[in-house]
C-alpha positions as CSV (number, residue, x, y, z in Angstrom):
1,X,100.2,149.9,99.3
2,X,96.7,150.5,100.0
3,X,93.9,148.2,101.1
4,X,91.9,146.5,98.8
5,X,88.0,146.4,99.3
6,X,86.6,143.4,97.4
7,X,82.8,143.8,96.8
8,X,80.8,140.9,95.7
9,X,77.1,140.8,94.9
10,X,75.5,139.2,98.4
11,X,72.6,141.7,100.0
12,X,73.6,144.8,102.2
13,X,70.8,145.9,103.7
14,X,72.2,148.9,105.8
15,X,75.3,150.7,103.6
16,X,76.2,153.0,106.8
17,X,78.2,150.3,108.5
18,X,80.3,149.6,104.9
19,X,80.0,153.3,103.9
20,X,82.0,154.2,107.5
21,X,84.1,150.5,107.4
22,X,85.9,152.5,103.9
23,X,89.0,154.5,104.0
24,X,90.5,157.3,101.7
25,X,92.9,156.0,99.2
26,X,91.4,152.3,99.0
27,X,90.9,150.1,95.8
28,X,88.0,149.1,94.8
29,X,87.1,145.7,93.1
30,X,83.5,145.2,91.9
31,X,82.5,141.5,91.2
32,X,79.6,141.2,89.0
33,X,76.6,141.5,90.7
34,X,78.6,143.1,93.7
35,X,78.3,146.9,90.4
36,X,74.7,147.1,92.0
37,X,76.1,148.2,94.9
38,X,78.4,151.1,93.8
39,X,75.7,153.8,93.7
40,X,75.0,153.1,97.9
41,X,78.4,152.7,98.6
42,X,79.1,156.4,96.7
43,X,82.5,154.7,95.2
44,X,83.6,153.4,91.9
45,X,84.9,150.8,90.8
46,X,88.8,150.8,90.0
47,X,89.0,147.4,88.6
48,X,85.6,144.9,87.4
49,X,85.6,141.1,87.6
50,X,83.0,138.9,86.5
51,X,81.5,136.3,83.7
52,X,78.6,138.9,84.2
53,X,76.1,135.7,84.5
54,X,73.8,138.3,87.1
55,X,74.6,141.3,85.8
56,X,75.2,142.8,82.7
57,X,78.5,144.2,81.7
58,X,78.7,147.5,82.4
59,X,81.2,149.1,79.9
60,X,82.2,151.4,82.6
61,X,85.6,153.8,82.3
62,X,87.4,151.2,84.7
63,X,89.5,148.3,83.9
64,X,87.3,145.0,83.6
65,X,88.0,141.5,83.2
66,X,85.8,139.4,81.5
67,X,85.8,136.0,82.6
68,X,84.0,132.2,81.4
69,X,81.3,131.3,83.2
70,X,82.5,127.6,83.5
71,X,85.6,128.0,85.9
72,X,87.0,126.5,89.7
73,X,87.2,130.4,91.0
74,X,84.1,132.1,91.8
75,X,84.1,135.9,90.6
76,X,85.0,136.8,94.3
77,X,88.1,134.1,94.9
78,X,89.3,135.0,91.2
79,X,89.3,139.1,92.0
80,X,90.8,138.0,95.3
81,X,93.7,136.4,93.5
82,X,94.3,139.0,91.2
83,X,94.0,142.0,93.9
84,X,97.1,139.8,95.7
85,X,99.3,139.1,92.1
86,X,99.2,143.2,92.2
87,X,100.6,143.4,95.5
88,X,98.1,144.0,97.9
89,X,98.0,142.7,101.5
90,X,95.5,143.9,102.9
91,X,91.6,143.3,102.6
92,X,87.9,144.3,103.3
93,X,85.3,142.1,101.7
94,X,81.4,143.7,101.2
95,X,78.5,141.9,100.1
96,X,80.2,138.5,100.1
97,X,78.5,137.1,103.7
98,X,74.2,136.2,103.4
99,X,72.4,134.9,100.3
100,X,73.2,131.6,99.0
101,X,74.5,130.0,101.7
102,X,77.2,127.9,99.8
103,X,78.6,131.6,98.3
104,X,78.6,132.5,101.9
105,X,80.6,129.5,103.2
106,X,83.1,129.6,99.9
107,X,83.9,133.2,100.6
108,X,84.6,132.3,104.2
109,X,87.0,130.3,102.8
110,X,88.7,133.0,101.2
111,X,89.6,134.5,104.8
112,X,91.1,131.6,105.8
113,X,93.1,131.6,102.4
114,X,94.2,135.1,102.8
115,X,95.3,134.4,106.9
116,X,97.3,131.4,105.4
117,X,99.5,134.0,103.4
118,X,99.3,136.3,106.6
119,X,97.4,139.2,104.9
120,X,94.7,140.7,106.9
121,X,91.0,140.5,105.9
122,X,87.9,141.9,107.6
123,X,84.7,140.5,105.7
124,X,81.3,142.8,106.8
125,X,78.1,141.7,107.2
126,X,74.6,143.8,107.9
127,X,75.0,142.5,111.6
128,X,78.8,142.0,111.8
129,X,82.8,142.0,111.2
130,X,84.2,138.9,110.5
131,X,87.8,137.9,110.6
132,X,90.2,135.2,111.3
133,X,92.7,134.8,114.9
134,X,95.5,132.4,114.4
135,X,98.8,133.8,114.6
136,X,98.3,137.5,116.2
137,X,96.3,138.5,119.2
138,X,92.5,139.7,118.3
139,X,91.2,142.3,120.3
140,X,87.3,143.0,120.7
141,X,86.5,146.6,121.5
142,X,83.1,147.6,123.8
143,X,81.6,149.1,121.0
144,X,81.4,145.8,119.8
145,X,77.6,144.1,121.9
146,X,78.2,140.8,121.2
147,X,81.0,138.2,119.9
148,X,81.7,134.8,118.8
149,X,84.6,132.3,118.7
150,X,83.7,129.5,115.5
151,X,85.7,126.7,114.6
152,X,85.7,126.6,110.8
153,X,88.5,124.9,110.3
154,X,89.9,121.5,112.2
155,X,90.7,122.1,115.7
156,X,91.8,124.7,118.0
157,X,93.8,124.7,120.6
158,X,95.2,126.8,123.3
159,X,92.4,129.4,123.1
160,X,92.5,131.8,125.9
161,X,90.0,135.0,126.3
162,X,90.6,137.8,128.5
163,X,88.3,141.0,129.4
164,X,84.6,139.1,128.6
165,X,82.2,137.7,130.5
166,X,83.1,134.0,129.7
167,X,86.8,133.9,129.8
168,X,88.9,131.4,128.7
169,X,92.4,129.8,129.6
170,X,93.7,127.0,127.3
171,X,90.4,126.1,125.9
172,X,90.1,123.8,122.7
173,X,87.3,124.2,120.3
174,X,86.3,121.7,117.2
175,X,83.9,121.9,114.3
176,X,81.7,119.5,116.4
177,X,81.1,121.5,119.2
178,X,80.9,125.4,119.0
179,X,80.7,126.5,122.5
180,X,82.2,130.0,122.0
181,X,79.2,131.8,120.9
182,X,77.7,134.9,122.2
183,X,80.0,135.9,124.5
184,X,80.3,139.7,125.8
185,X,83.3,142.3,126.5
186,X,82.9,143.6,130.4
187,X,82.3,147.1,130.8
188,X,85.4,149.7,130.3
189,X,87.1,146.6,128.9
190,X,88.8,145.3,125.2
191,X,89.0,141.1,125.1
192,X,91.8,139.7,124.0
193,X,91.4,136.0,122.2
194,X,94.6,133.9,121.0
195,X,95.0,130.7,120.0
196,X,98.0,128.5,120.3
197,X,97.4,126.0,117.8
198,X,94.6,126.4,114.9
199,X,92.2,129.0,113.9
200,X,89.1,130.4,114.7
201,X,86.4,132.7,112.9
202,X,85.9,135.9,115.1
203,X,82.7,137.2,114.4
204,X,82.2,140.8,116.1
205,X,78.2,141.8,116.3
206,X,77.7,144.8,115.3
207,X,73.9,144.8,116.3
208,X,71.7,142.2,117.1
209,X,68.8,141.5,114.7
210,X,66.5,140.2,117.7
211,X,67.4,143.0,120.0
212,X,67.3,146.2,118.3
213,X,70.7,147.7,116.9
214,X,73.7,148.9,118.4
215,X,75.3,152.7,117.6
216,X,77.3,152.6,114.3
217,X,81.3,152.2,115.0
């Protein structure tokens, strides 16, 4: 099945790094607020989620699902829900990282949701590529300036990094102290992070806002 890009109404200031992050033959979700952002992204939608509380509803020729404004599921966790109750396993999620902070940290949430049921899920950012190590190996290519090892959720244990400039061999990192940030691949190299025990938010830099910008990927 193909993937399923998820596109929620938080600022993108730069659409070349989504525009190049999409594929042929993806689905696309449009969450409210997240329609603004068809025209810049040059795709439509294929199916439209929302209690259209910041944006009106658009009566577009796509599927839409109208939904009460007073509800647990946020327009982005509800379209995430649905996009896996049709089969897909797969995910990209745009515009849901920057804003309102508490949207931001709810749709973080959301990748640690989607790694529980092992389906894969990249969330991009102006500045980066977010997604979660647990089970699997995570690689970080050189393209890639700058990266970071977070601890959003309990404790992590076992953590060994290979190919950057800090490495790491059996390291354990907690929400209380987040030591594994900024770190750097070494020249002609790929790092390799796994943990043994836990997860941990890799965040991949794609340019850095106080340094100038890196060359698309």
């Amino acid at each position: 099945m193909s993937r399923c890009v998820i596109v929620g109404g938080a600022e993108i200031g730069d659409y070349r790094w989504a525009r190049q992050a999409l594929e042929p033959g993806d689905f696309y979700v449009f969450c409210d607020s997240g329609l603004r952002h068809r025209g810049p992204l040059g795709v439509e939608p294929h199916l439209i989620v929302g209690d259209f509380d910041s944006h009106p509803e658009p009566h577009l020729p796509a599927e839409t699902i109208v939904l009460p404004r007073e509800k647990d599921d946020t327009d982005t966790v509800y379209a995430v829900k649905e996009a896996l109750r049709r089969g897909f396993g797969d995910f990209l999620l745009l515009g849901v990282i920057g804003g309102r902070l508490d949207h931001t940290l709810g749709n973080l949430g959301i990748l640690l949701m989607l790694d529980s049921l092992d389906k894969p899920c990249v969330a991009l950012d102006d500045y980066s590529q977010l997604e979660i190590v647990s089970r699997r190996p995570a690689r970080v290519s050189p393209a890639f300036p700058y990266f970071s090892l977070l601890n959003i959720s309990g404790t992590a244990r076992g953590i060994t990094i290979r190919g950057a400039k800090y490495p790491l061999d059996g390291g354990e990192i907690s929400c209380e102290y987040q030591y594994g940030v900024s770190n750097e691949v070494l020249p002609g190299q790929t790092a390799e992070i796994t943990v043994r025990e836990g997860r941990l938010l890799l965040v991949k830099v794609l340019r850095d806002s106080d340094h100038g910008e890196a060359e698309p990927i």
